[in-house]
N, C-alpha and C positions, 0 to 999 in steps of 0.2 A: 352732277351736282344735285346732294337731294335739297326738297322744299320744305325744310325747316330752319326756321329762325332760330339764329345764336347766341341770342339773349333769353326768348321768353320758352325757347323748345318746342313751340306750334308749330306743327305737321295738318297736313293733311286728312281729310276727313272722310270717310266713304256714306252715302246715303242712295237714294231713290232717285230719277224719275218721273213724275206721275204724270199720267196723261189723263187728258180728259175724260177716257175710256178705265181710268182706275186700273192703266196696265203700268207695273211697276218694274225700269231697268236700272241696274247700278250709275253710280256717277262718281265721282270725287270732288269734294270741295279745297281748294288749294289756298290757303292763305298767302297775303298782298306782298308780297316777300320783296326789298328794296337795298339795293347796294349802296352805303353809307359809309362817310367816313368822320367816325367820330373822333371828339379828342379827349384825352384822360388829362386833365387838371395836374393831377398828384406825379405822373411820370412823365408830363411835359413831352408828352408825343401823340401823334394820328394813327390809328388805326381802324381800315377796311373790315366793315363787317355784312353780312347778309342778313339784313332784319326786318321782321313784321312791322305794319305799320301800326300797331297797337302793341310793339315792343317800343318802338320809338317815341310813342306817346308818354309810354309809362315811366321809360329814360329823362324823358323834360319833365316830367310831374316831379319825378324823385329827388332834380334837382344835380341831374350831371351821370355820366357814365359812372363815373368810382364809387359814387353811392348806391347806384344802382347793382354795381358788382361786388358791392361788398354786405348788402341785404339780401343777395339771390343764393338759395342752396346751389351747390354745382353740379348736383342731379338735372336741374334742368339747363345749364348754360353748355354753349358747344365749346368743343376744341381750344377753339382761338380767346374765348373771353373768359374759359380756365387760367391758361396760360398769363392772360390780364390781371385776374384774380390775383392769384398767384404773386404775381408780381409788386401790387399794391399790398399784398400780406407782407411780404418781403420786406418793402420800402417801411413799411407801418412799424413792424419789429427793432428795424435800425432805427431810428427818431425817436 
């Protein structure tokens, strides 16, 4: 399972290191990544996501999952909150 979040696309970050001695080794920064089950308002269901915890933030700022999937290019959303997308276009179209 890789360590990117489904909402906001945050991966993983590679840096330094540093020691006292100014001797410099690789590392990786991994972001806070949280198994979540949100719910979509507009299709009246729960769905299981893996997300950052500054994708989860941005989610309650925006004021709910659907607004949040429906202001995100889908360049950066994963698989499953395409498929969401998607869906809420769908539902949007018919009403």
């Amino acid at each position: 399972m890789s360590r990117i979040c489904e909402l906001t696309g945050k991966g993983r970050q590679v840096g330094h290191n540093v020691s006292h001695a100014n001797n410099k080794t690789k590392r990786t920064f991994l972001p806070n990544l949280q198994n979540v089950t949100l719910i979509s308002d507009r299709l009246g269901k729960s769905v299981k996501l893996r997300v950052s915890t500054h994708g989860l933030r941005s989610v309650e700022y925006v004021g709910g999952l659907d607004n949040w999937l429906l202001k995100t290019s889908e360049d950066k959303l994963g698989p499953t909150a395409r498929k969401l997308k998607r869906e809420l276009a769908k539902q949007q179209q018919a009403a």
